[in-house]
Every structure is written in C-alpha cells, then in structure tokens.
C-alpha positions as CSV (number, residue, x, y, z in Angstrom):
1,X,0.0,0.0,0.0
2,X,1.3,3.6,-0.9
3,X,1.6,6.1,1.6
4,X,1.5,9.3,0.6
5,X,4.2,12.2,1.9
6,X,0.9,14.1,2.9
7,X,-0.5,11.2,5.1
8,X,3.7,11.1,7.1
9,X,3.1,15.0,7.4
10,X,-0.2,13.9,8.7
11,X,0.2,11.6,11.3
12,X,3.8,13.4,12.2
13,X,2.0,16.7,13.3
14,X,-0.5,14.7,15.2
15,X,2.5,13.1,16.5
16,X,4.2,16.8,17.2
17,X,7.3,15.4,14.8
18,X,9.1,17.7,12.8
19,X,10.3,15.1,9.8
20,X,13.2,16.8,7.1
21,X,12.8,15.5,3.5
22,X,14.5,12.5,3.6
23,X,12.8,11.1,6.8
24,X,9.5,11.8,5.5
25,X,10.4,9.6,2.2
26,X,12.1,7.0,4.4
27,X,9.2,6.7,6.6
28,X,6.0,6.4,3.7
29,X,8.4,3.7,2.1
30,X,8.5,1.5,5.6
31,X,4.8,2.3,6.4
32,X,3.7,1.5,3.1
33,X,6.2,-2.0,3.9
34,X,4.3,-2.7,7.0
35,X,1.1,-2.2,5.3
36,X,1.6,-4.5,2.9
37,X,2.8,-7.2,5.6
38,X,-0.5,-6.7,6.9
39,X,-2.2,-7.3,4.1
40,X,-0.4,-10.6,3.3
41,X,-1.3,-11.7,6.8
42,X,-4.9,-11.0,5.8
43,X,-5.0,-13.6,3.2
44,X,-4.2,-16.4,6.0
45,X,-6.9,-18.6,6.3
46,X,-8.1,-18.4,10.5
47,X,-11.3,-20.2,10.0
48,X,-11.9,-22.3,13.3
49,X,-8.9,-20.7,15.3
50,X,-9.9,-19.5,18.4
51,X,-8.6,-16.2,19.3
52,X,-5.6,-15.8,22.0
53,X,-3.7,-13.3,24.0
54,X,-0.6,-15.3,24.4
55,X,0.7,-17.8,21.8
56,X,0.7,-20.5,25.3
57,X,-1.5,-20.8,27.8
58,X,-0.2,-19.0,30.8
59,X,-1.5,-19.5,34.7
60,X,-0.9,-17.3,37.0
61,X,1.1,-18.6,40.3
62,X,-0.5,-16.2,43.4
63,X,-0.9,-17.2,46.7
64,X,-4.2,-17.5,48.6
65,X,-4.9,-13.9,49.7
66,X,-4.7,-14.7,53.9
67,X,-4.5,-12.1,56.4
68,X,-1.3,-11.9,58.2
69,X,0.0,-9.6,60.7
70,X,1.9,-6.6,59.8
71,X,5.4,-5.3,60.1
72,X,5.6,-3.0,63.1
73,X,5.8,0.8,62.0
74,X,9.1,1.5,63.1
75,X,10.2,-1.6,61.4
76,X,9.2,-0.3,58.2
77,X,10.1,2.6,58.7
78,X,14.1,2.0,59.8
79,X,15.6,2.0,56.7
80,X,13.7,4.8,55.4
81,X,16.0,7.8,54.0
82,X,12.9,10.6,55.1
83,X,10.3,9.4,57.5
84,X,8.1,12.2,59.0
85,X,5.3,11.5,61.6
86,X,5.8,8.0,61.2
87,X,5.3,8.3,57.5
88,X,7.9,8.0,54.5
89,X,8.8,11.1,52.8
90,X,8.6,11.0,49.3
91,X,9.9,13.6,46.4
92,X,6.9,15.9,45.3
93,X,6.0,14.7,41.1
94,X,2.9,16.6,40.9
95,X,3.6,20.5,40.4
C-alpha cells in the first residue's frame, strides 16, 4: 500500500514530529512496507482458530490472599531515608 508524503506530514503533526525530507520519504516507504505485511497476513486462512492473547496458555502462580499480621511501623520505617510523623517522605511529582 502507498503512503503518501501528505498522510507522514499527517500523522507526524499529530505526533508533534518535525520530519526533514529525507525522513519523511524513508518513513512512507517503511509504512507503506508494513502495510503490505499486513495485508499478506490477511490472506491467511483463520477459520476455526480460536482467538488468543498469548501464543501458550499461561497461569498465573499467586498465593491465597490470607490475612497476616503486619510489620511494626518502626520496622518499616528503619531503613527509610525521610520518614516524618511516622510516614515515609517522598519527592513531590505533581507540580
């Protein structure tokens, strides 16, 4: 499938991608590639295949969820670098 340098600009503004001429002519060609792969997997007969996440089956390996006791809060908190009121002290990430 051809990709247009039009349908690159496209998607690389949406993107917020500033592309120079020879970027933009390297990416329709591997687009356009991919595309094509797609297409050729479309042909692939899947009639009667079941549809997976994983190519195995996976299980999952948790515990039973029991109650236990807990640590003791100075336990916790005695290798903490910043503890405060008996709570860690963390780096603000919200401005």
């Amino acid at each position: 499938m051809k990709i247009t340098k039009d349908e690159v600009l496209y998607v690389a503004d949406l993107a917020r991608l500033n592309l120079n001429e020879a970027a933009i002519d390297k990416f329709a060609g591997q687009v356009g590639d991919i595309l094509d792969y797609v297409d050729k997997l479309n042909e692939v007969n899947t009639d009667g295949v079941k549809p997976t996440s994983h190519a195995i089956s996976l299980t999952n390996a948790f515990r039973e969820d029991e109650p236990r006791e807990h640590l003791d809060r100075e336990q916790v908190l005695a290798n903490a670098p910043e503890k405060e009121d008996g709570n860690f002290v963390v780096p603000k990430v919200v401005g």
